[in-house]
ZADO-1210 file (C-alpha; in nm, 4 decimals, padded with zeros to 6 digits):
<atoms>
<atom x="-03.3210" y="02.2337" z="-08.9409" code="UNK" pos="1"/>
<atom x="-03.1572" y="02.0387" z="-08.6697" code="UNK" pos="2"/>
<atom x="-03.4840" y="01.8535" z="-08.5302" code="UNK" pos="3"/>
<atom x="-03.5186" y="02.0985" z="-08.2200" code="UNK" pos="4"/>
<atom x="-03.8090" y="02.2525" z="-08.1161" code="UNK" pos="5"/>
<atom x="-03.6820" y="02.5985" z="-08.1056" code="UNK" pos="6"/>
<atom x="-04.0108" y="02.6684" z="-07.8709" code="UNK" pos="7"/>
<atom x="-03.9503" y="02.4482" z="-07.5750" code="UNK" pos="8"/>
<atom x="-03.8315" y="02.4999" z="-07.2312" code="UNK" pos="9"/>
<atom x="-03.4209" y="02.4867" z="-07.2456" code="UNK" pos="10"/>
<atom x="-03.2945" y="02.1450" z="-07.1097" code="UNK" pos="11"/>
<atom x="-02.9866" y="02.1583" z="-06.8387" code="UNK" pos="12"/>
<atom x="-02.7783" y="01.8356" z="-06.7269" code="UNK" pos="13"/>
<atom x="-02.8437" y="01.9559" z="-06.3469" code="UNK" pos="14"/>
<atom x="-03.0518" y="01.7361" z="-06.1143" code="UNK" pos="15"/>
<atom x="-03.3320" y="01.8950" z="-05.9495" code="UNK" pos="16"/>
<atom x="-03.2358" y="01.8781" z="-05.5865" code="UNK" pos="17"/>
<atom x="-03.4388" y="01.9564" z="-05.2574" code="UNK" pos="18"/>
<atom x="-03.4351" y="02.2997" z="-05.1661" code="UNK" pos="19"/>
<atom x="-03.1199" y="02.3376" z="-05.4253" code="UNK" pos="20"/>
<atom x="-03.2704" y="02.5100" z="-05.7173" code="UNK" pos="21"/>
<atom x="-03.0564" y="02.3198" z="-05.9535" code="UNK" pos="22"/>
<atom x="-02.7268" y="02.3128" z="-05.7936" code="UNK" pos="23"/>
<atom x="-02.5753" y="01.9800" z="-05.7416" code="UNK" pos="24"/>
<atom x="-02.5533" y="01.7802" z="-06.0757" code="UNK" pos="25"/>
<atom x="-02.4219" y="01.4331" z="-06.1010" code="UNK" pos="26"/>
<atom x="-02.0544" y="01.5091" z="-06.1692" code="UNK" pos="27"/>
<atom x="-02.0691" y="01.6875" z="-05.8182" code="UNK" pos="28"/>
<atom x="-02.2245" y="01.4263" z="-05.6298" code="UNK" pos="29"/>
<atom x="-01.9270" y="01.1811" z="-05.8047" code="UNK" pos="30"/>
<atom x="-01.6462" y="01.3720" z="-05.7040" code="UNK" pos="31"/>
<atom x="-01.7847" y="01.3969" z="-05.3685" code="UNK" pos="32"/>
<atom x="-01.8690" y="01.0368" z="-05.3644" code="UNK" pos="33"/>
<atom x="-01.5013" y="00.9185" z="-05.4847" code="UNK" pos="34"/>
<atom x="-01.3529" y="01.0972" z="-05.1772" code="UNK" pos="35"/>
<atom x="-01.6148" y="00.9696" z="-04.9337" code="UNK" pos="36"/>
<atom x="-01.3736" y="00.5978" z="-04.8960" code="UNK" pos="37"/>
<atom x="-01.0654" y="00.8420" z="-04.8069" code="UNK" pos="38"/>
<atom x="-01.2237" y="01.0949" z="-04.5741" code="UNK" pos="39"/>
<atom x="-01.3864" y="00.7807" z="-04.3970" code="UNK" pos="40"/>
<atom x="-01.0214" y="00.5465" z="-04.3824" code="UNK" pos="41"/>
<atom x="-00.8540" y="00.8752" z="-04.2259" code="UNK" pos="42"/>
<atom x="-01.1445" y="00.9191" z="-03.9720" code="UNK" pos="43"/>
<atom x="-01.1055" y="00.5954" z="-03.9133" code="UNK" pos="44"/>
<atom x="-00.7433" y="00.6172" z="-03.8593" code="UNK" pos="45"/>
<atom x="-00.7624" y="00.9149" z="-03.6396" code="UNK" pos="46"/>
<atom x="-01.0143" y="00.7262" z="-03.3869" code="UNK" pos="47"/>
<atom x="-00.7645" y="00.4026" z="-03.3851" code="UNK" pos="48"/>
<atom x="-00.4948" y="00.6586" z="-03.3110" code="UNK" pos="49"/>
<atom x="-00.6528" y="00.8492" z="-03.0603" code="UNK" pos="50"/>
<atom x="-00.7166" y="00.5104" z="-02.8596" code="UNK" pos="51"/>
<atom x="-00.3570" y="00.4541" z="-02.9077" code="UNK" pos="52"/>
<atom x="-00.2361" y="00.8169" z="-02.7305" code="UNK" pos="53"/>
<atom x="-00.4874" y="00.7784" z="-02.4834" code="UNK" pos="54"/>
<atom x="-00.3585" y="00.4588" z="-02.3558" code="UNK" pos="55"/>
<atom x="-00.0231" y="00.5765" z="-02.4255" code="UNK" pos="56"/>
<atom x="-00.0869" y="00.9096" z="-02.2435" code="UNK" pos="57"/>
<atom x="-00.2874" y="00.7169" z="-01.9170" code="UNK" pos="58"/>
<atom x="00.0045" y="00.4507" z="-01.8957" code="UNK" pos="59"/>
<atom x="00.2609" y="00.7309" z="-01.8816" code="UNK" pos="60"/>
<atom x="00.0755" y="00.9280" z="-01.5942" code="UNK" pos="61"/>
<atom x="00.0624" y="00.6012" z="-01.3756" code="UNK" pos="62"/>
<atom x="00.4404" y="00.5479" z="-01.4784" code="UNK" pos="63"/>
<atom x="00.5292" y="00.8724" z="-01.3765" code="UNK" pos="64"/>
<atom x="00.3673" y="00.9022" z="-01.0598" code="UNK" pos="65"/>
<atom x="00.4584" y="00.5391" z="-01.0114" code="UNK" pos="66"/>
<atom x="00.8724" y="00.6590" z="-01.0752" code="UNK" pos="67"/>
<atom x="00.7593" y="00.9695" z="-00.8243" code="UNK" pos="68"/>
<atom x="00.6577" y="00.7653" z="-00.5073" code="UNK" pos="69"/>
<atom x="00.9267" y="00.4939" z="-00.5473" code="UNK" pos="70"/>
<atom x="01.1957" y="00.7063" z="-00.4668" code="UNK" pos="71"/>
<atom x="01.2711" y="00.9985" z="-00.3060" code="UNK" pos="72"/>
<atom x="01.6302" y="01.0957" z="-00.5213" code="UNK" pos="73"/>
<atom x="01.5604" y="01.4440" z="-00.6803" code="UNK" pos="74"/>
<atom x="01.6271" y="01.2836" z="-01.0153" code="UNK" pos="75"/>
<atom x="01.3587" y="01.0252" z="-01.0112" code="UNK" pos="76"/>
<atom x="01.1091" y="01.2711" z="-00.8941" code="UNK" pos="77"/>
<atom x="01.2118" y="01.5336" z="-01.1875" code="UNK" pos="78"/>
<atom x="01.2030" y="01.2535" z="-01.4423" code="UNK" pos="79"/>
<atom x="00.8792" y="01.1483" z="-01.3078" code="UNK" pos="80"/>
<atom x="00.7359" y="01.4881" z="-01.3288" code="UNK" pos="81"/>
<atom x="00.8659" y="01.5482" z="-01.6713" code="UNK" pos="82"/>
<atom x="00.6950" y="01.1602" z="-01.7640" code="UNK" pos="83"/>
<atom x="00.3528" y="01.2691" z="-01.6077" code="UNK" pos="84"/>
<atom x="00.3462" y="01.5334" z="-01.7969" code="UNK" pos="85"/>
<atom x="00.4580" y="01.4108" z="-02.1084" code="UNK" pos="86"/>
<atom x="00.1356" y="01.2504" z="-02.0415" code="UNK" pos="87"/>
<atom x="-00.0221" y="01.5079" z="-01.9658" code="UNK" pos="88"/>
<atom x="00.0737" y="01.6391" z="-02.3178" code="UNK" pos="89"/>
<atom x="-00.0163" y="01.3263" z="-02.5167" code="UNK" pos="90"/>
<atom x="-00.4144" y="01.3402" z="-02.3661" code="UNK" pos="91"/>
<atom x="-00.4414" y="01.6476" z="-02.4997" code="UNK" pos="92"/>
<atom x="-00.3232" y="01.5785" z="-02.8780" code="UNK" pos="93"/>
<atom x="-00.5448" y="01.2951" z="-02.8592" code="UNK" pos="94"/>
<atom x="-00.8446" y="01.5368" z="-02.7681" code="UNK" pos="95"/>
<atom x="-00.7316" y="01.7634" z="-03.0532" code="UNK" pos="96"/>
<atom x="-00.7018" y="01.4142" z="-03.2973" code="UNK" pos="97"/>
<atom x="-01.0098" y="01.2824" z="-03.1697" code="UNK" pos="98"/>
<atom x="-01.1755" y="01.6207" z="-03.3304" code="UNK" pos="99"/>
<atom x="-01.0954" y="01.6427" z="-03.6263" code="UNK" pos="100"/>
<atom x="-01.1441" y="01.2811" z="-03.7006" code="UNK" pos="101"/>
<atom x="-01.5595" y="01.3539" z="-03.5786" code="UNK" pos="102"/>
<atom x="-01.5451" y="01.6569" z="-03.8415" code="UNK" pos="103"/>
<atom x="-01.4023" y="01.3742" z="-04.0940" code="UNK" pos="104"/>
<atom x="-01.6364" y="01.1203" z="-04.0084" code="UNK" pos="105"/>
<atom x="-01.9092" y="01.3758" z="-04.0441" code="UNK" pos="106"/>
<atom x="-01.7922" y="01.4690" z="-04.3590" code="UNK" pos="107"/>
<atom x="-01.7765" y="01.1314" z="-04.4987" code="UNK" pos="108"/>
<atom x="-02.1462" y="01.0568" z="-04.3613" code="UNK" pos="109"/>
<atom x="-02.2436" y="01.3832" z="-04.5022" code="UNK" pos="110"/>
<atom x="-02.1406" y="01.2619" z="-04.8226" code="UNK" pos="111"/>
<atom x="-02.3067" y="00.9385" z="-04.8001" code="UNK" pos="112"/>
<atom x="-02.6678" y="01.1078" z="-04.7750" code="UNK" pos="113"/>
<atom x="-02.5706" y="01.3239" z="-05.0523" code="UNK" pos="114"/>
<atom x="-02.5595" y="00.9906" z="-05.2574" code="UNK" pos="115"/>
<atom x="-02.8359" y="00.8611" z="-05.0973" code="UNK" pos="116"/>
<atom x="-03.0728" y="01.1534" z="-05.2132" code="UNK" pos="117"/>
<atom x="-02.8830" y="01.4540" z="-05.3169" code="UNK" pos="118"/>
<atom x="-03.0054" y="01.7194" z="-05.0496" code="UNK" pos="119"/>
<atom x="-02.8352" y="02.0959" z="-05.1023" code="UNK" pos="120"/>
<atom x="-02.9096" y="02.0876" z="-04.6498" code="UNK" pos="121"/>
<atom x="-02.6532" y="01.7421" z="-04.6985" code="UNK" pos="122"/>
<atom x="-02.3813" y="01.9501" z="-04.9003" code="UNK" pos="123"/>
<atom x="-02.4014" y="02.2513" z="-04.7129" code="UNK" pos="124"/>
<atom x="-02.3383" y="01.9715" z="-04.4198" code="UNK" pos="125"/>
<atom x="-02.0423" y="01.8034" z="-04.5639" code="UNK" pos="126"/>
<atom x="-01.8778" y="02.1800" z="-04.6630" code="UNK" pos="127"/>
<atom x="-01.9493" y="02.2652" z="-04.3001" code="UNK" pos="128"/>
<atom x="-01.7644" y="01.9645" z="-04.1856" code="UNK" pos="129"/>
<atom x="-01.5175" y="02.0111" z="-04.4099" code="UNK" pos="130"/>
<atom x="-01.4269" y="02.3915" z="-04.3461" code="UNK" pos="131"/>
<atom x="-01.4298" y="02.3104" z="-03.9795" code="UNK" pos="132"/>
<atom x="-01.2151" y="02.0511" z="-04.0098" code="UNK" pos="133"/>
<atom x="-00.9096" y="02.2612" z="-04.2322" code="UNK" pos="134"/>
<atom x="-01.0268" y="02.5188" z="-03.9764" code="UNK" pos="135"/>
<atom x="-00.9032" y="02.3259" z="-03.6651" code="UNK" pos="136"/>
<atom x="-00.6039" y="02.1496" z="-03.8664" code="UNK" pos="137"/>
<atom x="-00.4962" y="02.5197" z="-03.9948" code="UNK" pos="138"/>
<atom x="-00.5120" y="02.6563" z="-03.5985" code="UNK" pos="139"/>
<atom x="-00.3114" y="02.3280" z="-03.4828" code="UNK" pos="140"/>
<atom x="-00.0503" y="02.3987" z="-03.7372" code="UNK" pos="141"/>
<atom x="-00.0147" y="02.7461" z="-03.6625" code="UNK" pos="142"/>
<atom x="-00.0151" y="02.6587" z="-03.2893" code="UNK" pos="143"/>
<atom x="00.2776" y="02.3704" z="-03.3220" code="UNK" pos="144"/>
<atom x="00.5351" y="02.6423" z="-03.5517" code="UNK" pos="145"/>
<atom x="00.4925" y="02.9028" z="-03.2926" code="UNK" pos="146"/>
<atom x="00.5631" y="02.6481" z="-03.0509" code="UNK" pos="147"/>
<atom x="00.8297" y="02.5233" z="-03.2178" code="UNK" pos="148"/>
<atom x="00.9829" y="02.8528" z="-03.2420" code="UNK" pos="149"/>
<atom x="00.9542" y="02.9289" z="-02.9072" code="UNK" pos="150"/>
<atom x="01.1404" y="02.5711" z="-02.8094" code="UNK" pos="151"/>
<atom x="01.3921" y="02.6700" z="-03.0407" code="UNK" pos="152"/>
<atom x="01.4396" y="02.9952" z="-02.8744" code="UNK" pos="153"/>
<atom x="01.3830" y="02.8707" z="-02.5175" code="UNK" pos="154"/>
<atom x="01.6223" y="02.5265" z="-02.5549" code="UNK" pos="155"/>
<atom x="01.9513" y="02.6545" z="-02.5825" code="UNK" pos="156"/>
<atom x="01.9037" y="02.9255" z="-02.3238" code="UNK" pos="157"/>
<atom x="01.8061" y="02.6260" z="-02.0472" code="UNK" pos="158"/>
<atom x="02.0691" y="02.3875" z="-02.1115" code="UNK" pos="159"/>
<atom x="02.3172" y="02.6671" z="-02.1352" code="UNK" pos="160"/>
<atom x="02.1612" y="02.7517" z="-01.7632" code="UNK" pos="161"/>
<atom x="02.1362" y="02.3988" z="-01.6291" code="UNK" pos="162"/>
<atom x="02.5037" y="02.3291" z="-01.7675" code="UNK" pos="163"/>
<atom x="02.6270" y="02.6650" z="-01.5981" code="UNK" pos="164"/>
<atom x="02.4647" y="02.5606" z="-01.2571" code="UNK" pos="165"/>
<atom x="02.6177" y="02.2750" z="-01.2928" code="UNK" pos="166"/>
<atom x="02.3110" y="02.0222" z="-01.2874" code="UNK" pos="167"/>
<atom x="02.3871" y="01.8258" z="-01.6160" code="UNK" pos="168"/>
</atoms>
């Protein structure tokens, strides 16, 4: 004999968690734990960044509508418009940036009440956060290669009107 008790209850390596029924063990809670430090750094980094394009963004409106009431010239005003809405542009990546840093930060603070007291509500939490944030990254990829088709299709058709007119 091998010293078991062939008559008692089967043992399992998962942790009992609340509400779970047995489905977090410890090697789940320590792979979730070793990315916490990462997921937090790059939410981190995407709030210091957002400040950044927000400034950025602000100080290029008053630039541009600054370079649009100094002068009157056509070209200032077109280069100011183009500025102020180069702005314009920058607010909203930051918008976009400042979102899926909160779905990061969430994740990572998800992840540090899993470790706290592994919850199944806290995991279902941190996948949440997670899936919305590939969600939102996946939509903002898509979005930039269409656009970046379309500017590739719409480029060369404008300069090659602007330098027939004349205007370049």
């Amino acid at each position: 004999m091998n010293g078991q008790n062939v008559y008692a209850a089967p043992q399992s390596s998962v942790k009992d968690v609340v509400g779970g029924g047995g489905i977090m063990t410890e090697n789940v809670v320590a792979a979730l734990a070793k990315t916490r430090p990462w997921v937090l750094m790059f939410a981190i980094l995407g709030f210091i960044g957002t400040a950044f394009m927000v400034i950025g963004g602000v100080g290029m409106i008053a630039g541009g509508a600054m370079m649009g009431q100094v002068s009157n010239e056509a070209n200032t005003a077109i280069g100011g418009g183009f500025v102020v809405g180069m702005g314009a542009f920058y607010l909203i990546i930051a918008a976009l940036y400042f979102f899926t840093s909160l779905h990061l930060f969430r994740y990572a603070g998800a992840i540090k009440r899993i470790k706290l007291s592994p919850n199944v509500v806290d995991l279902e939490a941190a996948l949440t956060h997670q899936a919305s944030f590939w969600k939102l990254v996946g939509i903002m990829v898509l979005v930039s290669i269409v656009l970046g088709i379309a500017m590739a299709v719409v480029m060369p058709s404008a300069m090659l009107m602007f330098a027939g007119s004349g205007q370049m």
